[in-house]
N, C-alpha and C positions, 0 to 999 in steps of 0.2 A: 730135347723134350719129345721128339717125335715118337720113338721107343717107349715112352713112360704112359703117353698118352693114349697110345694103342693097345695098353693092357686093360681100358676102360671100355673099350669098343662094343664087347657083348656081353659087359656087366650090366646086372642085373638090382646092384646094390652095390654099395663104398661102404669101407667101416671109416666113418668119419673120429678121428681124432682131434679132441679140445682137450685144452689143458687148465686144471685149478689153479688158484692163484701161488700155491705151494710149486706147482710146474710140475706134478702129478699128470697125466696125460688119463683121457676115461674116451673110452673106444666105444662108437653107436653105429650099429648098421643101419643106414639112410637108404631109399629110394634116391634119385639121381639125375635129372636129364643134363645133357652136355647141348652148348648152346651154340647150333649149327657154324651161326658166323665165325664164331673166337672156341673151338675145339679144347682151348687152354680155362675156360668158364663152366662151372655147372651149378643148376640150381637145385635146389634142397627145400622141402617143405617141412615143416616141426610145431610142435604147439608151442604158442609166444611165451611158456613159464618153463619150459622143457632147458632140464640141466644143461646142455650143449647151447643153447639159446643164451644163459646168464653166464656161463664159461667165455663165447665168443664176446659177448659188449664188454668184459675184463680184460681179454686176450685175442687177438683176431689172427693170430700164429693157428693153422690146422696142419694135420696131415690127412691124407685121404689114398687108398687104396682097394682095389677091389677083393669083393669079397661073398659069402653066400648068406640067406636070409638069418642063418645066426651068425654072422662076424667072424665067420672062419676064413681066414684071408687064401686070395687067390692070385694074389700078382704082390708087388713092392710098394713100399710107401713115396709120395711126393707130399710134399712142403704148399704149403698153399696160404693165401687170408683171405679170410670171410669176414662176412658184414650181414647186417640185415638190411633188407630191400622193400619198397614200397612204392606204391602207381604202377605207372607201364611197365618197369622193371617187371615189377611181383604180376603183375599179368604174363608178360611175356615170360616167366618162368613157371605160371600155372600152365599156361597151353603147353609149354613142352613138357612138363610133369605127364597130362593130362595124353599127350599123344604119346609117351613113349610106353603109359602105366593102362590105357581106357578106362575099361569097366571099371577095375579094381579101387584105381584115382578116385574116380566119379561114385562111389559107393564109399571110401574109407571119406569122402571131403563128404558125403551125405550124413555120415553117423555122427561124426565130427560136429558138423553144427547143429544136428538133433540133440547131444550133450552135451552144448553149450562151449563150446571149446574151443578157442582161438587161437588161430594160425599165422604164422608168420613165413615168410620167402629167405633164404641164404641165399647170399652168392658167394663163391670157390671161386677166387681166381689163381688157379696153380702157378707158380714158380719157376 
């Protein structure tokens, strides 16, 4: 996995892969942080109705690979399950959203609860 994981290194974005209940696969470019301790972990911020959000509580099969801000892939896919997270988890995956994204984090999570919009935490634990 070392190889696989290194192609994450100075991504900027993952196209996360969720799969419908048909086992259709629907491809989201996500923002990212990898979680220093466990390298094989990264967290994902999404609004809690967002398709990939009701895909995952059906399915917790993903695959994740890197990729550019429109989902043009840049390395190979890995196998991974997610889950939704809450408490110190979803804390601990905002600050590293928040360190690896700044301004940008701190301005999209401003608009975000100006329109009312509810967020939710992933965790990826790759395979």
């Amino acid at each position: 996995m070392p190889d696989a994981l290194a192609q994450f290194a100075s991504a900027k974005y993952i196209s996360l892969e969720t799969f419908r209940k048909t086992g259709v696969g629907v491809r989201t470019p996500v923002w990212f942080a990898p979680d220093p301790a466990a390298p094989q972990v990264f967290y994902v911020y999404s609004e809690a109705d967002a398709g990939k959000v009701k895909r995952i509580r059906n399915n917790a099969h993903v695959r994740v690979a890197p990729c550019d801000m429109r989902g043009n892939l840049r390395g190979a896919w890995v196998d991974g399950q997610a889950r939704l997270i809450d408490g110190a988890e979803a804390d601990k995956g905002q600050e590293l959203l928040i360190r690896k994204y700044g301004w940008m984090k701190r301005i999209g999570d401003f608009f975000s609860r100006l329109m009312g919009h509810k967020q939710t935490l992933l965790l990826i634990r790759l395979d």
